[in-house]
Residue frames relative to the residue before (quaternion, step in Angstrom):
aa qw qx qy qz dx dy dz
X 1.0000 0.0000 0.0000 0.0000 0.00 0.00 0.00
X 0.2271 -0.7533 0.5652 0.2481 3.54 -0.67 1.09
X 0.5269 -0.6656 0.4908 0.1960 3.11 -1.79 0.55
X 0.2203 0.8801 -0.3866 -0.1656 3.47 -1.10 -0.56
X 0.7011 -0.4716 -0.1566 0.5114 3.20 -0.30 1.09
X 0.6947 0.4937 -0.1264 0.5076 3.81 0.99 -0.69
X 0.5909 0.6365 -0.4319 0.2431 3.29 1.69 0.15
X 0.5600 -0.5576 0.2344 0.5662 4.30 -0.12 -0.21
X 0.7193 -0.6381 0.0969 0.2570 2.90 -1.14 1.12
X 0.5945 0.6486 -0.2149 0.4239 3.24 1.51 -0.66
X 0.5098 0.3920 -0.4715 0.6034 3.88 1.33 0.07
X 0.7073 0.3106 -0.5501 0.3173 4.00 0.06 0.46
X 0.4552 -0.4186 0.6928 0.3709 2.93 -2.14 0.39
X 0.7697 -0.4035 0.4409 0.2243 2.46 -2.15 -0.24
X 0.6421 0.5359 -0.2576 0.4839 3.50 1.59 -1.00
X 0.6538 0.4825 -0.4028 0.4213 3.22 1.17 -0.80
X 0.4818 0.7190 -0.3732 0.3343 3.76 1.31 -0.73
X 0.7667 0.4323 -0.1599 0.4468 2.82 0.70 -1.47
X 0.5783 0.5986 -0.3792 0.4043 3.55 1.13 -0.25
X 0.4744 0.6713 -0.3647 0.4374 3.06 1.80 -1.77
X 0.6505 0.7391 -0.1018 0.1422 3.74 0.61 -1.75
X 0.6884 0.1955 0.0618 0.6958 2.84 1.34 -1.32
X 0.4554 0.5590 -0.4385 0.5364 3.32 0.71 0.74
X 0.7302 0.3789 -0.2233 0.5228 2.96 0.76 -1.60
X 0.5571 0.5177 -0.3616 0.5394 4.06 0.71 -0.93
X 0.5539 0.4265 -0.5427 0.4655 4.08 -0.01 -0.07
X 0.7397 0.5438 -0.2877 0.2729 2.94 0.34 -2.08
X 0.7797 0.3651 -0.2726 0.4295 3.54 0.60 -0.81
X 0.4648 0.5914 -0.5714 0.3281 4.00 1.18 0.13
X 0.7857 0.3518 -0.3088 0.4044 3.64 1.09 -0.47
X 0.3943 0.5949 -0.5297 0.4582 3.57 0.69 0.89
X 0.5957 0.5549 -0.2206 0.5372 3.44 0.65 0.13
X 0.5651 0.5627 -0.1087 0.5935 3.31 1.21 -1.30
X 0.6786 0.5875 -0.0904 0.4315 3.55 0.86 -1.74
X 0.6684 0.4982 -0.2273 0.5033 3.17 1.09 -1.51
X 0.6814 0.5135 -0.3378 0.3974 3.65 0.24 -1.49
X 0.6377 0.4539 -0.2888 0.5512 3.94 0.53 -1.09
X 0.6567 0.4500 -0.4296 0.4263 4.10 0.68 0.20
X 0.6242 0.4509 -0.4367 0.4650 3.56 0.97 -1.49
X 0.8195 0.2337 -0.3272 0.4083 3.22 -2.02 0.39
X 0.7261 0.4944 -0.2524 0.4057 3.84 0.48 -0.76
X 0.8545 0.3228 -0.0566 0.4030 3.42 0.63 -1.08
X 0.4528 -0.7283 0.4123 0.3076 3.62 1.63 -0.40
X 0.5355 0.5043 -0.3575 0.5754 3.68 1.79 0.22
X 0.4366 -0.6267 0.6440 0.0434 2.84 -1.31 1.56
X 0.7597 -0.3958 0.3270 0.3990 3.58 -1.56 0.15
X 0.8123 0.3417 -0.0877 0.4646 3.18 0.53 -1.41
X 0.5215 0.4132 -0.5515 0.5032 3.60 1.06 0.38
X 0.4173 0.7407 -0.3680 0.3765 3.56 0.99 -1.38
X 0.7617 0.4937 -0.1537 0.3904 3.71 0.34 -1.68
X 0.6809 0.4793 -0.2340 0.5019 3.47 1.21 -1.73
X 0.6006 0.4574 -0.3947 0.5238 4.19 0.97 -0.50
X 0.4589 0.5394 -0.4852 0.5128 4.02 0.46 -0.79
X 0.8815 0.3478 -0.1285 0.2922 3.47 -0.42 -1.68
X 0.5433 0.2799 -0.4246 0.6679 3.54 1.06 -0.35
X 0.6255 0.6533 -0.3917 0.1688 3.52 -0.52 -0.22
X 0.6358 0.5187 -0.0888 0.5647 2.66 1.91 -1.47
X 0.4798 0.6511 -0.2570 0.5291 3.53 1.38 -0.81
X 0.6696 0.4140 -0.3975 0.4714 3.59 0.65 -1.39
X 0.7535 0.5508 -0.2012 0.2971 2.91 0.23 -2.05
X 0.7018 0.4247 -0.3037 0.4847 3.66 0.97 -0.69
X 0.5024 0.6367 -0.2553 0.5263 3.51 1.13 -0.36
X 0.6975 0.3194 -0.3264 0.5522 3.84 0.96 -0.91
X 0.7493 0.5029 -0.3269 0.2807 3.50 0.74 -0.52
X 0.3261 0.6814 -0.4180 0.5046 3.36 2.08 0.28
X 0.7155 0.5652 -0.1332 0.3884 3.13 0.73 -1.80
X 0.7536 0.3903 -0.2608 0.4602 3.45 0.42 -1.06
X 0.7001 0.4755 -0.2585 0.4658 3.54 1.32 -0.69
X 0.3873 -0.8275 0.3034 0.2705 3.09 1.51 -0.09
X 0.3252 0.7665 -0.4012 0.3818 3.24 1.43 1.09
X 0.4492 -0.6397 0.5622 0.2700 3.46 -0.83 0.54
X 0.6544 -0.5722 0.4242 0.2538 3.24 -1.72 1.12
X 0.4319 -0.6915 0.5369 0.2169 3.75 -0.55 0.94
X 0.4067 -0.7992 0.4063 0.1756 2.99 -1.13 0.89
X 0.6599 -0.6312 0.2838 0.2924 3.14 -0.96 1.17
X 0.7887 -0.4469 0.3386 0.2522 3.34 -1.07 1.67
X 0.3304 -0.5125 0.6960 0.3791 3.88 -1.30 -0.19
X 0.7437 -0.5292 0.2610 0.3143 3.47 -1.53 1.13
X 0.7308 0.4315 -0.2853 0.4453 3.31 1.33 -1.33
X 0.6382 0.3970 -0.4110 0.5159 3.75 0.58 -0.51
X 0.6221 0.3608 -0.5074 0.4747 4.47 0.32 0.21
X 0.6559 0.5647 -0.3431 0.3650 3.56 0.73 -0.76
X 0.7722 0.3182 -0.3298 0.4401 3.52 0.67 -1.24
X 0.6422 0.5940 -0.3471 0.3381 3.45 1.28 -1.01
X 0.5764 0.6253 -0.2447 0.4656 3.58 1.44 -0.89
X 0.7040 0.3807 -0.3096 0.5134 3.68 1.15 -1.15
X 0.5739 0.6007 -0.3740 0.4122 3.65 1.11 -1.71
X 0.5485 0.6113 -0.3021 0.4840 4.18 0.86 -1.16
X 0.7071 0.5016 -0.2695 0.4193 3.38 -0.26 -1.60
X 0.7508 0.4011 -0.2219 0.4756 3.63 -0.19 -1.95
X 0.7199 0.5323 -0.2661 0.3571 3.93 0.55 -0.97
X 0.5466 0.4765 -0.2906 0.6243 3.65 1.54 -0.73
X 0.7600 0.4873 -0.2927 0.3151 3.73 -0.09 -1.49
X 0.4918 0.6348 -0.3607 0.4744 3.34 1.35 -1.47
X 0.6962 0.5102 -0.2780 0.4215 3.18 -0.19 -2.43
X 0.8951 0.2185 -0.2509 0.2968 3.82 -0.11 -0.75
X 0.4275 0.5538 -0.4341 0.5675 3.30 1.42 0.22
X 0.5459 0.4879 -0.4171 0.5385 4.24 0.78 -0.44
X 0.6503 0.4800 -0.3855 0.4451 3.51 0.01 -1.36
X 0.7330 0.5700 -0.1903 0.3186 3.50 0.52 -1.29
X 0.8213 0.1755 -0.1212 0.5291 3.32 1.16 -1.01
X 0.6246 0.4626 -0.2289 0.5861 3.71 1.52 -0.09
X 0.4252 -0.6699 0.5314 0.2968 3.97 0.73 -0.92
X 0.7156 -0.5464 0.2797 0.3333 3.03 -0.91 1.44
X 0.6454 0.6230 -0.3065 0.3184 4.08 0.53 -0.53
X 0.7215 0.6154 0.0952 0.3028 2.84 1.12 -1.91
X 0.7319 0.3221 -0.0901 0.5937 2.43 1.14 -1.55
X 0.5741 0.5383 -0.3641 0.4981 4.23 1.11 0.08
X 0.7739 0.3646 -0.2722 0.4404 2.97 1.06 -0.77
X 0.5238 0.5775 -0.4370 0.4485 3.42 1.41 0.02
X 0.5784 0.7093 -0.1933 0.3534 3.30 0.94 -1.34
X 0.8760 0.2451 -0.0129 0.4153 3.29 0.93 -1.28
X 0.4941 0.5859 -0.3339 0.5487 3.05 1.79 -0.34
X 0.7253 0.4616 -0.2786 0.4281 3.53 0.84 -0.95
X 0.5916 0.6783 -0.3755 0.2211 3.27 1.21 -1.06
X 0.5673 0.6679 -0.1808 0.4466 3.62 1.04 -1.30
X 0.6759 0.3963 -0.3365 0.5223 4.17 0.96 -1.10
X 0.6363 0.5721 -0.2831 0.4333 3.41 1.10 -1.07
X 0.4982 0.6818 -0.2902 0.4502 3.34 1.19 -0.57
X 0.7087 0.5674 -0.1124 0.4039 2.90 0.66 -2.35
X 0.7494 0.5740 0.0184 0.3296 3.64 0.54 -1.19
X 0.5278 0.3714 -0.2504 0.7217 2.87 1.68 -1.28
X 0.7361 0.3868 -0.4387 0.3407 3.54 -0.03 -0.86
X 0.5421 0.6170 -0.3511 0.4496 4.04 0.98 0.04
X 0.6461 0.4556 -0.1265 0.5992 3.32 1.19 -0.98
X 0.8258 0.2924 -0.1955 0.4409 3.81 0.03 -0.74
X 0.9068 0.0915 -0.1074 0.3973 3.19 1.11 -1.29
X 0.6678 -0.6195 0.2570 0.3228 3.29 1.44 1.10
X 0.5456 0.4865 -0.5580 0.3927 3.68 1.01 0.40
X 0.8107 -0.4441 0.3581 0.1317 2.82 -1.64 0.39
X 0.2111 -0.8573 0.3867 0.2664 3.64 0.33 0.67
X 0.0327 0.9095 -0.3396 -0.2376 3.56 1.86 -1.52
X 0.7939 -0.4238 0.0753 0.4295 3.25 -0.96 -0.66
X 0.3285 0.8178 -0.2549 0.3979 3.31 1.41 -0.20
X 0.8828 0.1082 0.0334 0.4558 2.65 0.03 -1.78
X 0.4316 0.5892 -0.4302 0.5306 3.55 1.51 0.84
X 0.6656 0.5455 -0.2342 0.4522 3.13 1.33 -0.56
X 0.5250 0.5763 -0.1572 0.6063 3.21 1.25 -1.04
X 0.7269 0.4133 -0.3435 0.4276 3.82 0.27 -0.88
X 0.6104 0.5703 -0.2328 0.4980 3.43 1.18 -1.53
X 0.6984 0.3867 -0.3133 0.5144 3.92 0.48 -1.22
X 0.8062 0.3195 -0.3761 0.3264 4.12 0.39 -0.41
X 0.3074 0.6631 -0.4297 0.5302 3.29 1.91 0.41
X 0.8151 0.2995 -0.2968 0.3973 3.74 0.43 -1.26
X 0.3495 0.7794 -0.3881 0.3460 3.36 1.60 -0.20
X 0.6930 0.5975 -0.0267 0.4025 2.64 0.32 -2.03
X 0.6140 0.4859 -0.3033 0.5431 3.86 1.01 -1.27
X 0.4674 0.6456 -0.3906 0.4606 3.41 0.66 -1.36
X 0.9697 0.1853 -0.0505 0.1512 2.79 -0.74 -1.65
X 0.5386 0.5829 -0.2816 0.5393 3.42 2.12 0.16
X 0.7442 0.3001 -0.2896 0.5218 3.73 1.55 -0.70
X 0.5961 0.5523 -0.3125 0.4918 3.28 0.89 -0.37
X 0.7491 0.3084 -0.2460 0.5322 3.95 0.27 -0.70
X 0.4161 0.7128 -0.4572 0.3312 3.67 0.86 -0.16
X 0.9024 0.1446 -0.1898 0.3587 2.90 0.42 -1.40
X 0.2695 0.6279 -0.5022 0.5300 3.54 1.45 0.94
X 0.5550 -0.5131 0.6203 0.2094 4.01 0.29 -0.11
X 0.7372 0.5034 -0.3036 0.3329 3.47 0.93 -0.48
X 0.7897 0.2123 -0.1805 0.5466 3.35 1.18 -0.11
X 0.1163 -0.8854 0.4482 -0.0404 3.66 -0.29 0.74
X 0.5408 -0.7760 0.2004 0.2553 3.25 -0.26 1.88
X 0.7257 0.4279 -0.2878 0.4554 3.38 1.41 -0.74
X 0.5551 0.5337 -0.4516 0.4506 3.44 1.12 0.19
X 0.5669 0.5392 -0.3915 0.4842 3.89 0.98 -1.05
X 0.6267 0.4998 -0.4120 0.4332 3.81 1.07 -0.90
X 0.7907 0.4423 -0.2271 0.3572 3.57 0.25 -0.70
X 0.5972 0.4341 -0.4521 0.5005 3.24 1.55 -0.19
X 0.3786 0.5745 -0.4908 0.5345 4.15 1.11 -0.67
X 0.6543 0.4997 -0.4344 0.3655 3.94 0.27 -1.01
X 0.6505 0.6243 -0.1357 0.4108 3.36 0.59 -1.83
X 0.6243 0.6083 -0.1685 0.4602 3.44 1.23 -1.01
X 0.7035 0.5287 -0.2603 0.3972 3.36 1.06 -1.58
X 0.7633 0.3685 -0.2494 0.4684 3.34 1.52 -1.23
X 0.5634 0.5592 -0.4305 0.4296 3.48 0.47 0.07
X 0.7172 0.3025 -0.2240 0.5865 3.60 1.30 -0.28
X 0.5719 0.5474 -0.4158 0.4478 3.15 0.78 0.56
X 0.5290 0.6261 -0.1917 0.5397 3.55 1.81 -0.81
X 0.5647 0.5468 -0.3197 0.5290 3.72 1.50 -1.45
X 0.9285 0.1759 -0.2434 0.2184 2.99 0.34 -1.57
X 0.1911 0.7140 -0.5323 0.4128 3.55 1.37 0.52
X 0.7656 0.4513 -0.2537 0.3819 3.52 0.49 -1.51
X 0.7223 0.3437 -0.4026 0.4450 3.45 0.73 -0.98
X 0.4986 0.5227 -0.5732 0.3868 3.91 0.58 -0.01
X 0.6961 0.5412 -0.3119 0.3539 3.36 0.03 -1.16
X 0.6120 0.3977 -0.4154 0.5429 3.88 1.08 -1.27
X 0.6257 0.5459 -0.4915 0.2626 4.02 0.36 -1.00
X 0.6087 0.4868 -0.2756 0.5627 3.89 1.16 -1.53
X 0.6019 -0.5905 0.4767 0.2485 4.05 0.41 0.22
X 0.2038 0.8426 -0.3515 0.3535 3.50 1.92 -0.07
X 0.3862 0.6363 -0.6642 0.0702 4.09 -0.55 -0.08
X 0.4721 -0.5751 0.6521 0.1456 3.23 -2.23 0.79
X 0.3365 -0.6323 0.6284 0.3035 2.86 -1.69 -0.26
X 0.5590 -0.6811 0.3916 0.2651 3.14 -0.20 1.92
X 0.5864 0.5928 -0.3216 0.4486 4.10 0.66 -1.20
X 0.6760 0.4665 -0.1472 0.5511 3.95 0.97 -1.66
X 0.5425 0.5768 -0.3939 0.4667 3.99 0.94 -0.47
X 0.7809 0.4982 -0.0783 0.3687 3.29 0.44 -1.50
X 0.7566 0.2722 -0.2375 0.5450 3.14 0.58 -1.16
X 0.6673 0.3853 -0.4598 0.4413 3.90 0.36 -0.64
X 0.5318 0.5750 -0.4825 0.3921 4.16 1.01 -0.66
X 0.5994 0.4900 -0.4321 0.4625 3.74 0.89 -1.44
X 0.8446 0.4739 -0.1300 0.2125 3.39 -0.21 -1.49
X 0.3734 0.6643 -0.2262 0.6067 3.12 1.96 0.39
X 0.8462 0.2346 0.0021 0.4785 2.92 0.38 -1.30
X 0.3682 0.4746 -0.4915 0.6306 4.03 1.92 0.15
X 0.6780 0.5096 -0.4215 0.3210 4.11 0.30 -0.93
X 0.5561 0.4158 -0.3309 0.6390 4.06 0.81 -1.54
X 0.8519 0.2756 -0.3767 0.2376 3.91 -0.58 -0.04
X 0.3741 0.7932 -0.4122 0.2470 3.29 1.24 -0.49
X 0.6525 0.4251 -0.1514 0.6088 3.70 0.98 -1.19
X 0.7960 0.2433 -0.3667 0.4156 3.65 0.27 -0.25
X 0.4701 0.6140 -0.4245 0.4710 3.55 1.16 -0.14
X 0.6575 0.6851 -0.2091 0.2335 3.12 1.03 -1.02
X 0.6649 0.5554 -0.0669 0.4949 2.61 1.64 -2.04
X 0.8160 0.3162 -0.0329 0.4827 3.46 1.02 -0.95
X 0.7130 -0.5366 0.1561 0.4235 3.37 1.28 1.28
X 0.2817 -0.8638 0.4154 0.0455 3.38 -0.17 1.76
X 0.7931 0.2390 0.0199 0.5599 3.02 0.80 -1.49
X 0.7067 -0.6034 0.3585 0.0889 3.15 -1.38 1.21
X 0.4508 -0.7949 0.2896 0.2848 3.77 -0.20 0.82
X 0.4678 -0.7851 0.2893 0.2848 3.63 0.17 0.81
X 0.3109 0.5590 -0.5035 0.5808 3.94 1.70 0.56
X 0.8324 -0.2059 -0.0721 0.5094 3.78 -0.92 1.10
X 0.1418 0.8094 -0.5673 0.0543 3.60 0.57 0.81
X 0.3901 0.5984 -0.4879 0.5017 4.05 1.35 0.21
X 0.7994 0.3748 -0.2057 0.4220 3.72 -0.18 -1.61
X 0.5587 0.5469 -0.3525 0.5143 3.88 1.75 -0.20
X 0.6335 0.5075 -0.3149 0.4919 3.63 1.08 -0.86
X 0.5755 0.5411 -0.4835 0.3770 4.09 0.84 -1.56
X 0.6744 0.5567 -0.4090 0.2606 3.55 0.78 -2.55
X 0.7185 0.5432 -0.2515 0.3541 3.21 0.42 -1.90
X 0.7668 0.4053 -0.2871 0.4066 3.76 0.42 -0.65
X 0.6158 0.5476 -0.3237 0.4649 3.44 1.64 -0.92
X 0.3877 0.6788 -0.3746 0.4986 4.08 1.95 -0.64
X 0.8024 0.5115 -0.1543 0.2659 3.10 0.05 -1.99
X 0.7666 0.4218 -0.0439 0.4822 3.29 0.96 -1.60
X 0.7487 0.3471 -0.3754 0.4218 4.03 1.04 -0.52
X 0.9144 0.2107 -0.1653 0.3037 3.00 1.32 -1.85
X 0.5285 0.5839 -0.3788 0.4860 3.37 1.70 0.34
X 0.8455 0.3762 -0.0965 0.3665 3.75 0.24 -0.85
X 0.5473 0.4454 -0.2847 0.6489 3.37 2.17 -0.58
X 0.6551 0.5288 -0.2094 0.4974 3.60 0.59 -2.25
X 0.8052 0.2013 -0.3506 0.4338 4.10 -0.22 -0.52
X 0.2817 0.6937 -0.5567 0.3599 3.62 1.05 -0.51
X 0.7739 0.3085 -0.1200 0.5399 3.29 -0.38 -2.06
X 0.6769 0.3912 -0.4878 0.3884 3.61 -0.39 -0.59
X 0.7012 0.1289 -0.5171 0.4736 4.11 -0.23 0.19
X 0.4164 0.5545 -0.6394 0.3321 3.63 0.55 -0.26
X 0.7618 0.4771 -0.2470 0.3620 3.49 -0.29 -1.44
X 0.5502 0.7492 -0.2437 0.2766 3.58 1.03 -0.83
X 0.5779 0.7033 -0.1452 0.3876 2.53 1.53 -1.64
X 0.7407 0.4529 0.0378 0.4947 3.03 0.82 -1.90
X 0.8494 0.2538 -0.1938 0.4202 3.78 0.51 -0.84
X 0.6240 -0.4718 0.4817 0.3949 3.43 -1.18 0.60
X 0.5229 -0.6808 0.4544 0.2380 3.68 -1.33 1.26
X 0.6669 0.4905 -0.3696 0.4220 3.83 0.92 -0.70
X 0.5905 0.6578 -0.1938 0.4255 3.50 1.68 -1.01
X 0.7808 0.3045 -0.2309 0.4942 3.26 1.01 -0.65
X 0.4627 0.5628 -0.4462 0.5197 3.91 1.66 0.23
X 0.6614 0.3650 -0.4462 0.4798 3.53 0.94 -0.22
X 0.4211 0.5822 -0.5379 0.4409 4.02 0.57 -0.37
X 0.7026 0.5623 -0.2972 0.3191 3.41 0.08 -1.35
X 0.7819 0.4526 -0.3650 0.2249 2.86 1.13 -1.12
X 0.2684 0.7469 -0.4758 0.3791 3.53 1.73 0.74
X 0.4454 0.5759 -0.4573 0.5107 4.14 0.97 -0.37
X 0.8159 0.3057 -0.2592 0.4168 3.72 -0.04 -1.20
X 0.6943 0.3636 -0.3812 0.4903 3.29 0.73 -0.19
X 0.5857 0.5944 -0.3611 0.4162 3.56 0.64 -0.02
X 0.7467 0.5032 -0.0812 0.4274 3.25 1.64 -1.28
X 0.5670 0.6317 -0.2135 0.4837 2.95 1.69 -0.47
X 0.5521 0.6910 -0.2221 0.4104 3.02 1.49 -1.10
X 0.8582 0.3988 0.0150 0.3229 2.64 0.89 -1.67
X 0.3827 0.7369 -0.2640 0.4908 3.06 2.39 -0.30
X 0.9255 0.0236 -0.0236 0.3773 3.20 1.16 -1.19
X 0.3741 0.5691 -0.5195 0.5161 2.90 1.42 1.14
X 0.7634 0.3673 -0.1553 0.5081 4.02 0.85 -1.16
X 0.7190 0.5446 -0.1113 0.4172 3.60 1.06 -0.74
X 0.0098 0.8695 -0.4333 -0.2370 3.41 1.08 -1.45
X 0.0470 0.8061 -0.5365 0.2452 3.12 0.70 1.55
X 0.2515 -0.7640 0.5652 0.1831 3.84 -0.96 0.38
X 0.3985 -0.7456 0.5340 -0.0057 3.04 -0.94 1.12
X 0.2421 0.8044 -0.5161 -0.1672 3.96 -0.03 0.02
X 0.8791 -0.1514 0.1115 0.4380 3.35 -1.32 0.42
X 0.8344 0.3288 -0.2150 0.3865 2.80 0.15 -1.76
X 0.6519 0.3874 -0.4178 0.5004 3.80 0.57 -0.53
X 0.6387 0.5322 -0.5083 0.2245 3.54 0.25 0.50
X 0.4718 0.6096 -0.1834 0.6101 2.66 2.41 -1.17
X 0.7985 0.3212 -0.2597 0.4380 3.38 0.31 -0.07
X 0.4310 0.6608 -0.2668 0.5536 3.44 1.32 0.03
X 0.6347 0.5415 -0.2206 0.5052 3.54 0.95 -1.80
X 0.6384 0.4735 -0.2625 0.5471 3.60 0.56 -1.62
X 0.6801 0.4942 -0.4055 0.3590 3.36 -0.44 -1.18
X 0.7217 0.3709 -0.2211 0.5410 3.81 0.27 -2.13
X 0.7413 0.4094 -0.4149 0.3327 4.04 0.31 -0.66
X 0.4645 0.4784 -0.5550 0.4974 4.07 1.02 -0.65
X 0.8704 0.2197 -0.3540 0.2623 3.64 -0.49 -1.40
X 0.5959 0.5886 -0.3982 0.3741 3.62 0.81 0.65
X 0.4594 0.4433 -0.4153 0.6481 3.43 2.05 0.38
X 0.7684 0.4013 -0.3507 0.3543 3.53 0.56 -0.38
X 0.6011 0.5605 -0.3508 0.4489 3.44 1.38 0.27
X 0.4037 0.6614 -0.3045 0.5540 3.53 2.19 -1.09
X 0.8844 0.2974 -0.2022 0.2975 3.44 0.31 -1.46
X 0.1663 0.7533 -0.3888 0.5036 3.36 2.02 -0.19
X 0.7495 0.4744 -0.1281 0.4436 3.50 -0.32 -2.18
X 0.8328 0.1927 -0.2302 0.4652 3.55 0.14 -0.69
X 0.6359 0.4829 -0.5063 0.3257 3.47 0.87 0.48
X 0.4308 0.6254 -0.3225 0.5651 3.55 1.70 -0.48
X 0.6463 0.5435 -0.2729 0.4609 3.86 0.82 -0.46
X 0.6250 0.3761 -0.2192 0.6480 3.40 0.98 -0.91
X 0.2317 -0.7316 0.5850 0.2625 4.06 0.41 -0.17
X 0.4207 0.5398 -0.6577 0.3146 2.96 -0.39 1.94
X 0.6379 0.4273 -0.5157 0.3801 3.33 0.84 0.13
């Protein structure tokens, strides 16, 4: 039986997961990209920005029930819409409030570099695995990363304390969503990737609706075309394609394994920060970037070879 991205979780392998993964981890290096080419241009703040993504996705996932001629999935238990709906919300808003106050690089590569220790930890604390030497090592090296790249790029202008804060934010909820997920795979628990998404979007379009509101809904009518493409090209690649696959894949892949996939967004975004953007990088946030992306990539190596030895 072939799969596809929205199909239940149990027709995927694991390869296809991982494919789901890094699909889905491109898709979101250019939502970020997306975002920056709105602020100043379009009259959408962060937190409207967030509330269009999420209803959008909702539509768009909603026509693709319809056209396929599938019946609305049923709504989630309370605790998997709630955390996934809050864990969703904080992780989008954050992410674009960084981009906003730190620049599209920074704030992806904070986001995601951190996202994985936070991961690591929580899963030590909540779900009792073992953190060891690895991933003490890893926690400690994306800590000095992170120093690196907060005292050292400061005073370049290039990195800005209240953006590095909101991406650490952005972090908390995106690892709070992982680890929801890896509990749920441990209790034998699966979702229907299709119900994740659309009840996570639509959660999080509801908590913003009023503050989007308050702080300018609608989009200023001076290039209001190239405001409709961004907003629909957001809605339709990385929110409704990019999260689609991400719980698919979830299902199927180990939770530290797929924070390192991701970590294909920050490098993707970076790229694109300063090849399409002309952002400036200095030394130090690269040096500190390197550390950061290389600790959680020993702690994903060493992840991999404990699951090999069957012990994880």
């Amino acid at each position: 039986m072939s799969a596809t991205p929205l199909s239940a979780p149990r027709t995927l392998t694991v390869g296809r997961g991982v494919c789901y993964l890094l699909v889905s981890a491109t898709s979101w290096g250019t939502a970020g990209a997306a975002a920056a080419l709105l602020y100043g241009r379009s009259g959408l703040g962060p937190v409207a920005l967030t509330f269009w993504r999420s209803a959008g996705g909702v539509a768009l996932l909603l026509l693709a029930c319809a056209v396929r001629g599938r019946r609305l999935p049923k709504r989630p238990p309370f605790s998997q819409l709630s955390i996934n709906g809050l864990g969703l919300t904080l992780f989008q808003i954050a992410y674009f409030e960084a981009v906003a106050g730190t620049g599209l690089a920074v704030a992806t590569v904070v986001t995601l570099g951190a996202a994985p220790v936070l991961v690591a930890l929580g899963a030590r604390v909540l779900l009792r695995e073992r953190l060891g030497l690895a991933g003490a090592t890893a926690v400690a090296g994306a800590v000095t990363g992170l120093a690196v790249l907060m005292l050292g790029g400061a005073g370049s202008g290039a990195v800005r304390p209240g953006g590095v804060a909101w991406s650490l934010a952005s972090a908390a909820g995106y690892a709070c969503m992982t680890l929801y997920g890896r509990r749920s795979a441990q209790r034998g628990v699966t979702a229907d990737p299709l119900a994740s998404t659309l009840y996570s979007f639509l959660v999080c379009a509801v908590l913003l609706l009023p503050f989007a509101a308050g702080s300018g809904l609608l989009p200023q009518a001076e290039g209001l075309g190239r405001t409709v493409l961004l907003l629909v090209y957001i809605a339709a690649v990385p929110t409704a394609l990019g999260y689609g696959l991400y719980f698919a894949g979830m299902a199927v892949v180990r939770a530290t394994t797929a924070s390192v996939i991701a970590l294909i967004e920050p490098v993707s975004a970076a790229v694109i920060a300063v090849a399409l953007l002309g952002e400036h990088l200095a030394p130090a946030t690269v040096a500190g970037t390197g550390v950061l992306l290389l600790s959680v990539t020993g702690l994903a190596l060493a992840e991999a070879r404990q699951a090999g030895d069957g012990r994880a």
